[in-house]
C-alpha positions in Angstrom: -18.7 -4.6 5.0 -15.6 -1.7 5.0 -18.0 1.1 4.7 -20.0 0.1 6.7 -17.5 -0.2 9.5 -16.1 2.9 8.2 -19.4 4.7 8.6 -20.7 3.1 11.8 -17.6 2.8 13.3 -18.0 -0.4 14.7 -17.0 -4.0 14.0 -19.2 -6.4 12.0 -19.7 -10.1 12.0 -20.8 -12.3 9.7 -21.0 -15.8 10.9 -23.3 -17.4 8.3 -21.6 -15.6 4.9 -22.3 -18.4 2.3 -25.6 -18.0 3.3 -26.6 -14.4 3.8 -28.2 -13.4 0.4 -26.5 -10.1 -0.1 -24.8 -9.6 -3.3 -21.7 -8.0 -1.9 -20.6 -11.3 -0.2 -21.7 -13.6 -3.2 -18.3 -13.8 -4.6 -16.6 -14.9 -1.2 -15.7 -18.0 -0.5 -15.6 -17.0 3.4 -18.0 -18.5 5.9 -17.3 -16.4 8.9 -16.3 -12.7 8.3 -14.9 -10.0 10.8 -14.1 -6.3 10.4 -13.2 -4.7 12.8 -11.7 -0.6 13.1 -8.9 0.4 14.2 -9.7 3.4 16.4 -8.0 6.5 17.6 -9.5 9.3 18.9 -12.4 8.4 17.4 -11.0 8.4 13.7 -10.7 5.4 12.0 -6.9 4.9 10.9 -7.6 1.3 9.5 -9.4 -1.5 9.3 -9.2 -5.2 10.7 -10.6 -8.2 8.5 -10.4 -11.6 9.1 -12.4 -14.1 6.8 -12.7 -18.5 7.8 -13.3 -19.8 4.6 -13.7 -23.3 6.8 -16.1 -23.0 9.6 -19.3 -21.1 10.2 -19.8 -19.7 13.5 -16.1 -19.6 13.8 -15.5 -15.9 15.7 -16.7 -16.1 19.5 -17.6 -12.9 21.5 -13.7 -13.7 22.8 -12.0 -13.2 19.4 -13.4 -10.0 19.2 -12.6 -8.8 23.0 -8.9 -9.8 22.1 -9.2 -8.1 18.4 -10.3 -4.8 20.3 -7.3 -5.1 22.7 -4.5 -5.4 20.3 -6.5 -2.7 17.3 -5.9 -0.4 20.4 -2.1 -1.1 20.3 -2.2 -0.7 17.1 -3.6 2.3 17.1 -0.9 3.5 19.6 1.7 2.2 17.5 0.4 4.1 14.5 0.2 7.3 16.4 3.8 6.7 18.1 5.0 6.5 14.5 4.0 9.4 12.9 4.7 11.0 16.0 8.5 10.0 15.6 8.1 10.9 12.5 7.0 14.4 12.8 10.2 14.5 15.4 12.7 13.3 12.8 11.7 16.0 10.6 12.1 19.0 12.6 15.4 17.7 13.6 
């Protein structure tokens, strides 16, 4: 599921894992999945995953809206620091 975010650069969900037959999800106990990138100018600086090892069909179109919104200040946040950082050291 990461490289394929990684590669597609764009968030997956699973909401049926237990039952999906691939054999990269066969040892997970999770029955909704989510991965989601973190974005910044169109590189991917990290990933988002979230696995519900309790409910199928737990992430609605909402979660994801709100993920999207705060991977974006994250983003920022990521950039602000090694911006700072990059500061520091000339000083």
């Amino acid at each position: 599921i990461i490289r394929y975010v990684l590669h597609e650069k764009e968030h997956v969900i699973i909401q049926k894992a237990q039952k999906t037959q691939h054999p990269l999800l066969s040892y997970s106990t999770a029955k909704s999945i989510l991965s989601l990138p973190i974005v910044h100018q169109n590189e991917i600086i990290s990933i988002l995953s979230f696995e519900n090892t309790l409910l199928t069909n737990a992430i609605h179109p909402s979660h994801v809206q709100l993920l999207k919104v705060i991977a974006a200040q994250i983003a920022a946040s990521f950039e602000n620091a090694k911006i700072r950082l990059y500061l520091e050291k000339r000083v």
